[in-house]
N, C-alpha and C positions, 0 to 999 in steps of 0.2 A: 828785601834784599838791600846790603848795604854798597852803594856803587864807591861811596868816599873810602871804605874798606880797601881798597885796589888799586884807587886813583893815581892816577901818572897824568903829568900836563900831556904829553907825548901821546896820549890816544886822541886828544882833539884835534892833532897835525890829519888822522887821518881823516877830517871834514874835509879838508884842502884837497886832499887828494882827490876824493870823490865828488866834490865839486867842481873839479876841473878836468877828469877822464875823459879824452872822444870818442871812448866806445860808445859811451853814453849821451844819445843823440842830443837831449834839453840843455847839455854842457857847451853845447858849439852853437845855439840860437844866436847868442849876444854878435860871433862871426858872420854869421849866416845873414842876419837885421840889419846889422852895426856897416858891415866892410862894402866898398863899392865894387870890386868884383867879385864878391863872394858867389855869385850866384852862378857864375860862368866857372868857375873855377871847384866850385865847393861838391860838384859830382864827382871828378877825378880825384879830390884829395880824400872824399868818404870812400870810394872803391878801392885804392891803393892803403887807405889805412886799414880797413877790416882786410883785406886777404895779408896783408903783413901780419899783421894778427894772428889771423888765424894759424897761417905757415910757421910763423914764430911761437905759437902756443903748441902745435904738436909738435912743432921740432925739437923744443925744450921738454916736453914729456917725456917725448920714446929717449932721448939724450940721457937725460937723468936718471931714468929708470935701470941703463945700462952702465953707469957707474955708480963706484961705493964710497961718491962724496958728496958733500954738498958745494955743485961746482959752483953755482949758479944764485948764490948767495955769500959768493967770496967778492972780495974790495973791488978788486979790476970790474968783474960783472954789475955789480950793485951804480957803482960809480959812473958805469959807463951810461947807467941808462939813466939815470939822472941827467947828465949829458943831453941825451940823443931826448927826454921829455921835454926839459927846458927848450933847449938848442928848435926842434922840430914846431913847438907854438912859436918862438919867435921867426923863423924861415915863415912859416904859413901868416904868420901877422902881414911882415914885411907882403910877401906876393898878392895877400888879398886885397890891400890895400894899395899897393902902388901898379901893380897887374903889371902888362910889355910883354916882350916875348918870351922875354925867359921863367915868365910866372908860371908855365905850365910846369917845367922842370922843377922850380923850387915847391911849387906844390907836391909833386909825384915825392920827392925829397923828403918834404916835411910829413906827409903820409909815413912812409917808410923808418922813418926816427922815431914817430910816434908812437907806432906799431910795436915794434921793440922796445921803446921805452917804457909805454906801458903796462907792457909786458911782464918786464921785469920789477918795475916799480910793485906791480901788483902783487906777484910772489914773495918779494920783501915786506910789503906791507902782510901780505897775510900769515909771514912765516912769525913776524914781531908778533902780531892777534893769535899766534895758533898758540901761546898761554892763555888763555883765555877760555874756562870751560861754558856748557850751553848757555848757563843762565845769565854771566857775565858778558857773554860775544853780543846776546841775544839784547841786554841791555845796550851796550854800547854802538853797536852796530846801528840799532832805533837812531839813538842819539845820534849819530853822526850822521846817518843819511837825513834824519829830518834838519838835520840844520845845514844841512849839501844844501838840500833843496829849500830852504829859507834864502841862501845866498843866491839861489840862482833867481829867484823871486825879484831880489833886490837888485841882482845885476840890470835885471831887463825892467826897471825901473828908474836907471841913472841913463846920464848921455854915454856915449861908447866910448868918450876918453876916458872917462871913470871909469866905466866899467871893465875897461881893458887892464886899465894900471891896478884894479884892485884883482881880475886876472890873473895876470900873472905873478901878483902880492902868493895870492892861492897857490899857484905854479909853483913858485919856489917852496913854500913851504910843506906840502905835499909831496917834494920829489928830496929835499937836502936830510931832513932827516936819518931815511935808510941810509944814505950813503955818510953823513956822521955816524952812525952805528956799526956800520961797516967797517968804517976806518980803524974807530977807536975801539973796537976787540970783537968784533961780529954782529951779526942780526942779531941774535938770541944776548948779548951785554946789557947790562944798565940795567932799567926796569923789569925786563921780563926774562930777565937774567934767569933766579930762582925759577919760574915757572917753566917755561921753555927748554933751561940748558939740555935734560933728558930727552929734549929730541934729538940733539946728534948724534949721541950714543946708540941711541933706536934705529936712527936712520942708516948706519950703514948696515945693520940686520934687514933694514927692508929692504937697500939695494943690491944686497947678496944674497935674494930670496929671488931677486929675477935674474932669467938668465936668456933672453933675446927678446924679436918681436914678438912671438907667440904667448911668453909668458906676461909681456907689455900689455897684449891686447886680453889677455886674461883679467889682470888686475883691472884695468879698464872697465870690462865686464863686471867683473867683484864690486866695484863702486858704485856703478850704475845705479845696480841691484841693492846697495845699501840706502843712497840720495836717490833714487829716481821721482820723489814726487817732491821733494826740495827744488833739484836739478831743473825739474820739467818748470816747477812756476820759474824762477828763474828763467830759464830762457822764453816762456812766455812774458816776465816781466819787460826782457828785452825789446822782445817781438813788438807787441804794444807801446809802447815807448819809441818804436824809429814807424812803425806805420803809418800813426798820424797824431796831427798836433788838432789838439780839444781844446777849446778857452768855457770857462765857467763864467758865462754871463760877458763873454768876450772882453773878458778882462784877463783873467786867470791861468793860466794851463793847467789845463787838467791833469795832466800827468806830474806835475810838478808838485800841484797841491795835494794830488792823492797818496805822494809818497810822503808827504805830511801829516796828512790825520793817518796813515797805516804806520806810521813812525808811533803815535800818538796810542793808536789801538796794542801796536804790538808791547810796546813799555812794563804796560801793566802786568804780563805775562811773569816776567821776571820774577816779583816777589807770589807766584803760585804756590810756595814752600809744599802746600801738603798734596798738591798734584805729579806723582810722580810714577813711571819717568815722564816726564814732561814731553817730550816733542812726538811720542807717542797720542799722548792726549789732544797739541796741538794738530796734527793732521788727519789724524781719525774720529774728533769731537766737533772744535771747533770751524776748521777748514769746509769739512763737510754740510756743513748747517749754512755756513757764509755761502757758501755757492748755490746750496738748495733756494737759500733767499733771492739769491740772485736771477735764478732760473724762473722762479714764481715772478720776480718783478719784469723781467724781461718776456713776459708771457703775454703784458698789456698790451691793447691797441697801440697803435702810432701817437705820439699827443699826449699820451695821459702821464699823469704826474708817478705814477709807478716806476713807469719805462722811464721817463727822464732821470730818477731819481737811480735807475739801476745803471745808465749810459754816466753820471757819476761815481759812483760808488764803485762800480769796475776798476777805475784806475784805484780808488783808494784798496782795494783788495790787489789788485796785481803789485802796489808798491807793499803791503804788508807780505805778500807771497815772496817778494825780493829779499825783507829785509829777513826774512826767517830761512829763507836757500843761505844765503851769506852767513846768517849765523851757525845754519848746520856744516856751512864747511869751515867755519872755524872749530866746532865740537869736533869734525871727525878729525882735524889733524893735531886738537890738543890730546884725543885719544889716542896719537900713533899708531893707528891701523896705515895710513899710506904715506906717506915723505908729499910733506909741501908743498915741494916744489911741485910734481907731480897734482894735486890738488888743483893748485891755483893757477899752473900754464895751461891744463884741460878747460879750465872753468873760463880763462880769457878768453882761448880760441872757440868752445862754445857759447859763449857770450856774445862775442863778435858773429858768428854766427846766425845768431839767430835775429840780431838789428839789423845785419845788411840786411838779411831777407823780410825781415818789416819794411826796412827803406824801401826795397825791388819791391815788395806786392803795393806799397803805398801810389805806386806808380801806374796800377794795372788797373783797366775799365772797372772790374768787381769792387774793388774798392775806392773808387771814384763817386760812384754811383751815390747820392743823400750821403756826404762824405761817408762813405763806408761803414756806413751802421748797420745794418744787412748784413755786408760780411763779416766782419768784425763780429755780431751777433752770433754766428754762427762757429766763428773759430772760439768763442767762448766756452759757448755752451757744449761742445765738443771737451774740451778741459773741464769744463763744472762737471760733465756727466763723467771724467774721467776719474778724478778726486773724488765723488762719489762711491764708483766703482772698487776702486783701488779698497780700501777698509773692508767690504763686503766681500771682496775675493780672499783678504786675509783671517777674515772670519770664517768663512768657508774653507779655506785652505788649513788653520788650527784646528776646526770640527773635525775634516775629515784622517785628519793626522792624530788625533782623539782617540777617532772611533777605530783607526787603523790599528794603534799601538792596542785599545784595552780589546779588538777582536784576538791580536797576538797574545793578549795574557791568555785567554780565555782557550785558546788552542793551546798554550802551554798548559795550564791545570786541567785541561782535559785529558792530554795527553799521560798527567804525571799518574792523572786517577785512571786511568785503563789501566797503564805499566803496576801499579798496587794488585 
């Protein structure tokens, strides 16, 4: 596969972004290390960002779903959260570091900017990617979270003045784009002009296809049912990532470098030309077999180089699970089955989601206990044995739909031959 084929400088803006998102808990370490009240402060500002989030991601779904434009991808919208992204890291800079009374306020503040800003930054960035088909998202997508996660390597490497000023370098870059494209003739202008424009046209057919909550929470359903084992590692990828912080040889984060080599593993996928359809293959071939591995490893005594080697390899499989959820919601919305927006403010609010409650269970005795290997082990192997599952139902489910439809032939020419 040829990536220079497609290439725009404007897809490596979105390393910045994903490098500096607070959904994403190893994005706010350098705060969290770096700042002297971060520690007093940095509960309240994670609890009020994830439920803005969350609030603001279905608010923006059932919204959109109920009108026949794309509201939420026009200048004022785009612009604003640019705004409220930048604007809410700098509030939370200033409070973490200078704290007093009023840092409670400016924290709960800069949550609440975040939240939104996020938000919408994230719908814009994925409505730009929704030209983008599997194999393409799938490439680029790799590429960009592995080298998120190379800069976040590098931040927590430098002293915190650097690494803050190259921060918010990140920041900006990250958030000004959409709102350039915005300005200057839409998301879908410029680069992804040609591949994209045929979503708006599409899109108000999908917004006059719903017509309240009922049919909101239908569609809803309808997606679920298409991503649900994308979806699910995704928010497992989440999960894992805010539960707890792993060092490799207590250098390293594990969760940081495992989204590294699964950036690395997934790559190669892309030029599969003669495996097709492809994401087929990836979750009913390979998916399956990676987890089986993991299961057998995770099977060893306490100690043994198995089990250690599987307590790595986890993260590097949960971040490969990430980057291929991400890439399959870029396929379904360059397919035009669902509006974007729709897409991508679901995917925040269950995003956020599913981190704060990594963060709350990181808290609880259960996963305290031998830093939380035990349960952690268990909320694994619960998903491996589920991705397992999942293929072997659809196996059975196409058999017995098989053998349903050719019993139906077989009562028709039965029938046809008595009537003779």
């Amino acid at each position: 596969m040829r990536f220079t084929q497609d290439f725009r400088a404007e897809y490596l803006l979105v390393v910045a972004f994903f490098a500096t998102m607070p959904l994403y808990s190893p994005n706010m370490v350098l705060f969290h290390d770096g700042m002297p009240f971060a520690d007093e402060l940095m509960p309240l500002f994670v609890n009020v960002l994830m439920a803005s989030s969350i609030l603001a991601g279905v608010a923006v779904a059932w919204i959109s779903s109920r009108r026949r434009d794309l509201l939420f991808l026009r200048v004022p919208w785009v612009v604003a959260g640019c705004v409220l992204y930048v604007g809410g890291f700098a509030l939370a800079t200033v409070a973490f570091g200078l704290g007093g009374s009023a840092a409670t306020v400016a924290v709960a503040c800069a949550g609440v900017a975040l939240g939104a800003g996020t938000l919408e930054l994230a719908v814009a960035w994925g409505a730009m990617l929704s030209g983008l088909d599997l194999r393409h998202a799938l490439g680029w997508v790799a590429v960009a979270m592995g080298c998120a996660s190379l800069l976040q390597l590098l931040l927590a490497s430098v002293q915190v003045g650097v690494g803050l000023a190259v921060f918010f370098l990140l920041v900006l870059l990250g958030a000004v784009l959409p709102a350039v494209r915005a300005v200057r003739g839409g998301i879908f202008s410029g680069a992804w002009g040609e591949q994209a424009a045929p979503l708006v046209s599409r899109d108000d057919d999908f917004y006059g296809s719903l017509g309240g909550p009922t049919s909101f929470l239908a569609t809803v359903r309808q997606m679920a049912q298409v991503l649900i084992v994308p979806f699910a590692g995704l928010l497992m990828f989440a999960f894992m990532m805010g539960v707890r912080k792993f060092f490799v040889l207590d250098v390293v984060s594990a969760e940081v470098l495992g989204v590294v080599v699964g950036a690395a593993l997934v790559l190669p996928l892309c030029s599969l030309r003669r495996v097709k359809p492809l994401l087929p293959f990836i979750y009913q071939v390979l998916v399956p077999v990676f987890a089986l591995a993991l299961i057998i490893c995770n099977s060893f005594y306490r100690g043994t180089f198995p089990l250690l080697i599987a307590a790595y390899a986890s993260y590097v499989f949960y971040g490969a699970m990430g980057i291929l959820a991400l890439a399959s919601l870029c396929a379904m919305a360059h397919a035009r089955e669902f509006s974007p927006v729709l897409i991508y403010s679901l995917t925040v609010a269950c995003f956020a989601a599913a981190s704060w409650l990594g963060i709350f269970c990181g808290t609880l005795p259960p996963f305290d206990a031998d830093n939380g290997g035990p349960s952690l082990l268990v909320v694994s192997t619960c998903y491996f044995a589920f991705l397992l599952a999942v293929p072997l139902f659809g196996a059975w489910h196409r058999e017995r739909a098989g053998a349903g439809a050719s019993l139906l032939a077989d009562g028709r020419a039965a029938g046809g031959a008595a009537a003779e």
